[in-house]
C-alpha positions in Angstrom: -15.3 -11.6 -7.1 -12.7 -12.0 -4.4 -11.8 -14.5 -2.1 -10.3 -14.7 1.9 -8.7 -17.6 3.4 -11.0 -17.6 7.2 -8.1 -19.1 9.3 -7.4 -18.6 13.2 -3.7 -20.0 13.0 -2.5 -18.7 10.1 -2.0 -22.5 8.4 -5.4 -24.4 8.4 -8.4 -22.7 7.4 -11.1 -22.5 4.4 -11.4 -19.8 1.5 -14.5 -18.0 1.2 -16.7 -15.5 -1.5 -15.5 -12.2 -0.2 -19.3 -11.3 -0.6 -20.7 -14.3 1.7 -17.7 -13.4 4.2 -18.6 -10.1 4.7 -22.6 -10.7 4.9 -21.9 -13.9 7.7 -19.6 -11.1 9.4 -22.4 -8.1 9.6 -24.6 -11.0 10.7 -22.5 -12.2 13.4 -21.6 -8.8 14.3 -24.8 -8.4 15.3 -25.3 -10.9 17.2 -21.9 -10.2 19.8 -23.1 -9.5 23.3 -23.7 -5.9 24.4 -21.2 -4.1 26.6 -20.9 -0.7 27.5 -17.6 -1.1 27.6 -15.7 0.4 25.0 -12.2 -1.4 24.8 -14.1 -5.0 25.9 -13.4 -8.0 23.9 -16.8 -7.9 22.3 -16.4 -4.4 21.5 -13.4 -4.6 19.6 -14.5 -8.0 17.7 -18.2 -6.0 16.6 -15.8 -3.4 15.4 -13.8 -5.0 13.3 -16.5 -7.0 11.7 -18.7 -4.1 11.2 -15.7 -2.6 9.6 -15.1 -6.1 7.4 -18.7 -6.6 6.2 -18.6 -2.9 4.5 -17.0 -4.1 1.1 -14.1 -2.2 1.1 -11.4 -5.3 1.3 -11.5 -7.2 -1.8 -9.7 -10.4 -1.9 -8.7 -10.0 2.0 -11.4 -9.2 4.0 -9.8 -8.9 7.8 -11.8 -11.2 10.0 -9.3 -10.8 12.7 -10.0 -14.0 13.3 -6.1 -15.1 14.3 -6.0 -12.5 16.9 -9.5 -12.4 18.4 -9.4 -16.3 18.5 -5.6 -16.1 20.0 -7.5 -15.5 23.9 -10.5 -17.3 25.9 -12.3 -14.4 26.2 -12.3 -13.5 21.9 -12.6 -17.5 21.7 -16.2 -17.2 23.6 -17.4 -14.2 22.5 -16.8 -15.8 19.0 -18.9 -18.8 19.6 -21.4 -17.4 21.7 -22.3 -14.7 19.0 -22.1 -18.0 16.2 -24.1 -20.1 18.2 -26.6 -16.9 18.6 -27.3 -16.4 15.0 -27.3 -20.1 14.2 -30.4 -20.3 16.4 -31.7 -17.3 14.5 -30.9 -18.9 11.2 -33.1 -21.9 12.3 -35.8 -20.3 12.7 -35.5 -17.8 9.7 -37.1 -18.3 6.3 -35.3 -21.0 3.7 -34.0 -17.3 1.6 -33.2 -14.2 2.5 -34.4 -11.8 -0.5 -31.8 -9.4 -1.5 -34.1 -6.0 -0.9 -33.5 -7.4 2.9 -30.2 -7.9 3.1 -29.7 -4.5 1.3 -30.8 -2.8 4.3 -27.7 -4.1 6.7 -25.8 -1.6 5.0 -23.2 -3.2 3.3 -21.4 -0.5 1.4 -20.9 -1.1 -2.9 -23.4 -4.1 -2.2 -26.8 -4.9 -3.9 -28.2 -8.1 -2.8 -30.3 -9.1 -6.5 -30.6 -12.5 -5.5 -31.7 -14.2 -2.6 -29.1 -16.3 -0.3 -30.4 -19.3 0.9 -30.1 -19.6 4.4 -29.0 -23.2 4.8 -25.7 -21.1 3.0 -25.2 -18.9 6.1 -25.9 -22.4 8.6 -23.2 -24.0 6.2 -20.8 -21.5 7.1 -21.6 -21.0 10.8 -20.5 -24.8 11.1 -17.2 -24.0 9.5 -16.4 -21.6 11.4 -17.4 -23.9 14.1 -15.4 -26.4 12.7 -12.2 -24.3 12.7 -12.5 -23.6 15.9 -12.5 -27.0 17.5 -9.8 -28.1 15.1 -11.5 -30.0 13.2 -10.2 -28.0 9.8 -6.7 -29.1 8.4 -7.2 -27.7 5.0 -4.8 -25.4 3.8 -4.3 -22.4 1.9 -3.7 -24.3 -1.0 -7.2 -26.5 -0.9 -10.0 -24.7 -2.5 -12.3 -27.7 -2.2 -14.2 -26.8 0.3 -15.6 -23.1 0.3 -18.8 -22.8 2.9 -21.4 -20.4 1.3 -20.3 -20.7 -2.2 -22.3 -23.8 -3.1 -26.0 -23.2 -4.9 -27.2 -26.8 -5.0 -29.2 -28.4 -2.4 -27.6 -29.7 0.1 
């Protein structure tokens, strides 16, 4: 099982479960505004997470995180389209069965085991987190990995 480092400035950041990565990114991909279009902001950020959530990118799955996050416009788009599913993960059931999750199409994937969705809210506020600065781990801490954990929180 592989691992990426989620950064937006190339020095602090988190590592994360390829696997998690890539389901929070087909998540969140659907959840970026609609906009007809095609070379918006929001276009090109669905894109690219659609593209990262197929399973193709073991051990670097590219978030495009330092470049979408690098503008205002990528900034918001990114945390509108967080704070969307996070009000959707609210309200969703405490796991997510793996038949589910099978069907968001994530190529080489078969979900056996539930997720738990206080997981997915876990790594929602990272991401959050790392956004308003509030991450100063490095590539070289692994000791915190959002999603990974399988014990109540």
């Amino acid at each position: 099982m592989g691992t990426t480092f989620v950064t937006i400035d190339q020095s602090s950041g988190f590592w994360m479960q390829d696997s998690v990565l890539e389901l929070w990114l087909r998540l969140l991909a659907l959840n970026v505004e609609e906009s007809p279009d095609d070379e918006s902001i929001g276009r090109r950020i669905r894109d690219q997470w659609l593209l990262a959530s197929k399973g193709f990118f073991g051990g670097h799955v590219p978030h495009g995180l330092e470049s979408f996050a690098s503008t205002e416009d990528g900034r918001w788009v990114i945390r509108v389209a967080i704070e969307s599913l996070m009000s959707r993960l609210r309200d969703a059931p405490r796991e997510l069965n793996g038949p589910t999750l099978d069907l968001l199409g994530v190529d080489g994937a078969s979900f056996v085991d539930p997720i738990e969705t206080r997981r997915l809210v876990e790594v929602g506020n990272a991401f959050l987190q790392l956004m308003d600065g509030k991450i100063t781990s490095d590539a070289s801490s692994t000791e915190f990995m959002p999603g990974s954990s399988r014990h109540e929180a």
